[in-house]
N, C-alpha and C positions, 0 to 999 in steps of 0.2 A: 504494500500500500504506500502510495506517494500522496504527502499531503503537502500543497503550495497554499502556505499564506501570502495572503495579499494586502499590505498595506503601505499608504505614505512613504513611511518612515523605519528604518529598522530599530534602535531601540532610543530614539526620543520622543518624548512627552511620552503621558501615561497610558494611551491607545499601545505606540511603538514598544513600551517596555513589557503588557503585557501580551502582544504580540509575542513578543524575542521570548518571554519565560515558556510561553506553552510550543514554542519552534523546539527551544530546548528540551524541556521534560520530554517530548513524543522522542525528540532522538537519544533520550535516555532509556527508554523504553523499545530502544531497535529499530525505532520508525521509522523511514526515511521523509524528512521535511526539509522544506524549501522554504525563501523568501522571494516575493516580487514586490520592490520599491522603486520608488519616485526619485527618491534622495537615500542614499547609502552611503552611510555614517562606518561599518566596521568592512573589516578586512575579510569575511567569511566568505569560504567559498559557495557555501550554501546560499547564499544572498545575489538577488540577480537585480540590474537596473534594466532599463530598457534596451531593447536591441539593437539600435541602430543609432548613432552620432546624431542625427535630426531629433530623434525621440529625446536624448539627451540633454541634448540641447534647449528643445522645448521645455523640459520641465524645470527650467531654470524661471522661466516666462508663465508657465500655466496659471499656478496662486493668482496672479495680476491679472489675465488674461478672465480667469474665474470671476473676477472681483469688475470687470467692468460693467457687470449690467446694475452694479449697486449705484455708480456716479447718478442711477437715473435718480436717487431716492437723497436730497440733500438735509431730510430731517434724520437720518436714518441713526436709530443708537449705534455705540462704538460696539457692538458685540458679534460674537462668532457667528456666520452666515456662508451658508455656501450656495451656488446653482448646480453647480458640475454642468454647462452646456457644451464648454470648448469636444469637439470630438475629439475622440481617440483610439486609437486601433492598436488595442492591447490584448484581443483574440488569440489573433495568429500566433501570440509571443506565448499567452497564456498557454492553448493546443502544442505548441512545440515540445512546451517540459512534460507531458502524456500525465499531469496528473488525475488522479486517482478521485479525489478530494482537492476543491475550488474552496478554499477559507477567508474571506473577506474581514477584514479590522477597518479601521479608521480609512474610508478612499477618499478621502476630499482635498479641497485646494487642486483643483483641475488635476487630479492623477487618472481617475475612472469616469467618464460621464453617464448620464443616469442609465442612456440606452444598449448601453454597454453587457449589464449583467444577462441583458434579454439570452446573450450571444455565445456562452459559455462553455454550455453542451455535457456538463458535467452534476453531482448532486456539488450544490452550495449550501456552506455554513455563512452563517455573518455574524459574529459577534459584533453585538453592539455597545460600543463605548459615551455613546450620550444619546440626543434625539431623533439627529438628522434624518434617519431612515425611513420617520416615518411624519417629519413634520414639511413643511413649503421649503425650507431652507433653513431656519435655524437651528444649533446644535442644542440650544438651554430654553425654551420658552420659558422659564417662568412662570410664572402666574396667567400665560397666556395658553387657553385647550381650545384654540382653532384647531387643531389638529385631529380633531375627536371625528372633526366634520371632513371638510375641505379646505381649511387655508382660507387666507384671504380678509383685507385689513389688518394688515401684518403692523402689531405696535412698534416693532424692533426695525422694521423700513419708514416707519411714522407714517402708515397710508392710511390712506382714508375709503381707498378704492375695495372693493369685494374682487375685481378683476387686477392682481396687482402683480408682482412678481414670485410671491410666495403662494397663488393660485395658480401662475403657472407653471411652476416647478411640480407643486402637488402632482398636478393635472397628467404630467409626463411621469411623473414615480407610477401613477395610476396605469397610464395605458401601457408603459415598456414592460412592467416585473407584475403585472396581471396573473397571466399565465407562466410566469418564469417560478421554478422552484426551489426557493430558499426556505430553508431550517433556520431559523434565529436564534441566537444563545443572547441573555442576558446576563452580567455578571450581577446583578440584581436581581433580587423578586421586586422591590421599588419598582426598577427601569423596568422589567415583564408586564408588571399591572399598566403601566404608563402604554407601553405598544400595546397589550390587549384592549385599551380603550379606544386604538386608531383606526382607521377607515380606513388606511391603508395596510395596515398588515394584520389587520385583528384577526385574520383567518388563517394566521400562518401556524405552523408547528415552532412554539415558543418556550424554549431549555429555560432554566438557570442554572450556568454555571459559573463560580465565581473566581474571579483573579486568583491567582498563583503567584507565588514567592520562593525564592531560591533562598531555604532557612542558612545555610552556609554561607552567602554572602549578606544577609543580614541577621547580624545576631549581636548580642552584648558586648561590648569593648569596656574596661573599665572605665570611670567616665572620669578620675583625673586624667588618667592617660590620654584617655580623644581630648579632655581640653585642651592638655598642654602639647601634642601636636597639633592644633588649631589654634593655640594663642587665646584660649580664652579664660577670663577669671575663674579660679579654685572656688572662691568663699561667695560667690552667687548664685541664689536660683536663676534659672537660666529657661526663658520662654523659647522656644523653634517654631518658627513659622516658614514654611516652605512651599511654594507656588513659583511656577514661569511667570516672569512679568507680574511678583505678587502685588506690587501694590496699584498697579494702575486695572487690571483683569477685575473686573466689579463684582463677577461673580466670586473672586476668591473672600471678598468682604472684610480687606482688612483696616476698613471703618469702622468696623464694630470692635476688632481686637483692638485698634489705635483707643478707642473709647473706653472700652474696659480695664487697658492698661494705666490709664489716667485715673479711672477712678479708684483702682488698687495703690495709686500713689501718695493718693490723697488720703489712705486709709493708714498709711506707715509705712506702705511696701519699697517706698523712690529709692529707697540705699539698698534694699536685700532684691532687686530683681534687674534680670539684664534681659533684652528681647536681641533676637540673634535673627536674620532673615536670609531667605536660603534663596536663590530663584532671579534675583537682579542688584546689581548695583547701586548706591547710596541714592535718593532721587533729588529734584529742585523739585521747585524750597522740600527742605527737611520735615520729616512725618514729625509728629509732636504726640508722643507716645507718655511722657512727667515720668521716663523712666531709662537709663542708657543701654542706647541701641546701635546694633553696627548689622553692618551688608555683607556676608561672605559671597555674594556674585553666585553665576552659576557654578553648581560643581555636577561636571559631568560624570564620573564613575563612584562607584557603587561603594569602595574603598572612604572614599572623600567623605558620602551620605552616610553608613555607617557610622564614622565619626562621630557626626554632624548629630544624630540623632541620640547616638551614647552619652554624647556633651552634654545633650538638654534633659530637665528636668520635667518637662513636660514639651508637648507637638500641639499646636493649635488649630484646628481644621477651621473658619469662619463660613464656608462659600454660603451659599445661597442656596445652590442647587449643584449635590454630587450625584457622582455614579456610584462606586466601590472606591475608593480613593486609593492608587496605590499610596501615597505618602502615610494614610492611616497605615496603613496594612505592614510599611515599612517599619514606623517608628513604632509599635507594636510588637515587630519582630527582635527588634533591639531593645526592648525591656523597656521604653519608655510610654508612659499612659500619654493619652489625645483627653483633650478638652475641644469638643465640636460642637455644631446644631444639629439639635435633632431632627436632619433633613435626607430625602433622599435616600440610598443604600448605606449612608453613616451609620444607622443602628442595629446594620448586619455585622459590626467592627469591633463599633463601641458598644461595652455596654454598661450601662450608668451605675455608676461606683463601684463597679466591679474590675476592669480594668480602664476607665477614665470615666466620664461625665458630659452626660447630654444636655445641654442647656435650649430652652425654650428657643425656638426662635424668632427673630432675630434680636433675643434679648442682650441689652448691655450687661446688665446685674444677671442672667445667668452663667455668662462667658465670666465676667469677672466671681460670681459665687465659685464657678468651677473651679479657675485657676487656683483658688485659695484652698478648694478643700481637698487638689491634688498638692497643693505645693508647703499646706501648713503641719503636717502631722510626718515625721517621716518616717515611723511606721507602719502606718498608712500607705506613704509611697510605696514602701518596699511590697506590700503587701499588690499594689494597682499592677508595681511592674513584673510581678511572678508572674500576674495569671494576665497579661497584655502578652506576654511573650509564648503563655501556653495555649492562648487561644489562636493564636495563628499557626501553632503545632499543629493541634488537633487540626482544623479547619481548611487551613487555608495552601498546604506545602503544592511545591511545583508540579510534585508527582504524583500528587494524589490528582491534583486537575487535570494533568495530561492523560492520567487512565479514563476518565469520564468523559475525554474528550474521544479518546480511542474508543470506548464502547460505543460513543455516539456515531463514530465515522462508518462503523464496522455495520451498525444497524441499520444506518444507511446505505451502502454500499450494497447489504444483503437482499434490500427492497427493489432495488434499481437493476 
């Protein structure tokens, strides 16, 4: 059995990372798996870009090329949107490696366009790592379920129109993948229930299975040790917050952590707490947290996050709207508790004072009651971080999701 995933990215952001863990686990398990990306990041042979110099080429331009039909929309919020229309003739490339199993992750920012999947020829999986699949364009609606229907007066292009561009995006998910056969895996029961209520795929054959982790590369480091190869203070609690683009990404919400932090300082906490931010560089003007904070930029390997997350005393998830978060699922593995909202597949992770705390959302006074009743008692702590680290044993390891992944492929295969 060959199974070619297909995504973006090979192991950036959190689509590509849990991508790359289930590529791995299946070939730990004898499998033979593939990557087909847009942009490839490592050195693997297993990892394929597109076949021909032009394709290459192009996918330098596609993202921008995706993004022109938004210029029409000049109210349009800053958030994640995709069309997929640019074409693309990634068949022939897909039919050449003969596989077995068609596994689809994160295809957007002009890699696959929508008419694309019709074409395959093969049984298809699609893990879904946010909305898109089944809304007009957006990856996060929010508080907006046009998607339940058909799209259309989309808040996130500011239309006003019922005919707009996330009507006609729907419109083509509708006609091309109609008749096309996809399995859906959500790493969520959240994100399941969310597609079972869509008009576009409410009828599909819809798994959950949830993200994987590699327990070996994240696990406990002592935590003076990771401070002091990070250069961070000994004798401070120490807040992690870690998002791409964390502070300007609205859905990561880190106006709520900025808020809470202020009012833990105001409480006594401004000398015993440091906030550490993982994901980008210091910003203009300076965030105003009443508590010392520094930027450690991106760090891109596993080695670095490890660190990063042994360091801290607590991980703070804020978003608005997740999926399974890898970052939970990280800092978890390395013995440190989350303080998040109780939003989304977060309460598949966390669970409330057991290993961290679910705050109401999108409350200030619960983010800040949390932080304190992980960061005031430290037997306590020690207590959040045994079983933060034994819940993602049990649950969550790489191998155990690739074998559910193989029984799913296998059942499929048998059908067809």
């Amino acid at each position: 059995m060959l199974v070619l995933h297909v995504n973006t990215y090979d192991q950036e952001g959190g689509a590509g990372l849990a991508a790359w863990r289930i590529h791995q686990g299946l070939q730990h398990l004898s499998i033979e798996s593939r990557m087909l990306v847009q942009t490839r990041t490592s050195g693997e042979a297993s990892v394929y870009e597109r076949d021909t110099r032009l394709a290459r080429a192009l996918a330098v331009f596609r993202p921008y090329l995706d993004m022109l039909p938004l210029l029409l929309y000049r109210h349009r919020q800053q958030a994640h949107w995709s069309v997929e229309w640019f074409p693309v003739r990634i068949s022939r490339q897909i039919q050449a490696l003969h596989p077995d199993i068609i596994h689809l992750h994160w295809i957007c920012r002009g890699f696959i366009d929508v008419p694309a999947l019709a074409s395959f020829q093969r049984p298809v999986v699609w893990t879904l790592h946010d909305s898109w699949a089944f809304t007009g364009g957006c990856h996060i609606p929010g508080d907006c379920l046009n998607y339940k229907e058909r799209c259309g007066h989309c808040p996130q292009l500011g239309s006003r129109h019922a005919w707009d561009l996330s009507r006609w995006t729907w419109n083509r998910k509708r006609k091309f993948w109609r008749d096309t056969p996809l399995t859906i895996v959500t790493p969520s029961q959240w994100l399941a229930d969310c597609a079972r209520s869509s008009s576009l795929i409410q009828e599909r054959r819809i798994e959950v299975i949830p993200n994987g982790i590699d327990l070996n590369q994240y696990r406990p480091v002592d935590k003076q040790e990771a401070r002091a190869i990070l250069g961070l203070p000994q004798e401070r609690k120490l807040v992690l917050f870690s998002a791409m683009n964390a502070i300007y990404d609205m859905n990561k919400g880190f106006r709520y952590l900025e808020a809470a932090l202020r009012q833990l300082a105001e409480t006594g906490w401004h000398d015993r707490l440091e906030l550490m931010v993982v994901g980008q560089s210091a910003p203009s003007p300076p965030v105003k947290t009443g508590v010392p904070h520094r930027f450690l930029g991106v760090l891109r390997d596993e080695i670095s996050m490890r660190l990063a997350y042994s360091a801290a005393d607590v991980t703070v998830m804020a978003s608005v709207q997740e999926n399974l978060p890898n970052s939970i699922m990280e800092s978890l593995a390395c013995g440190t508790p989350v303080v998040a909202f109780n939003v989304g597949g977060v309460p598949h992770l966390v669970e409330h004072q057991v290993n961290g705390y679910l705050a109401k959302p999108f409350s200030i006074d619960g983010l800040s009651a949390g932080l304190s009743f992980v960061l005031s008692d430290e037997e306590r702590w020690r207590r959040l971080s045994d079983r933060a680290r034994d819940k993602i044993e049990r649950e969550f390891s790489a191998d155990k999701i690739a074998q559910r992944y193989q029984a799913l492929y296998e059942q499929l295969l048998s059908e067809n």
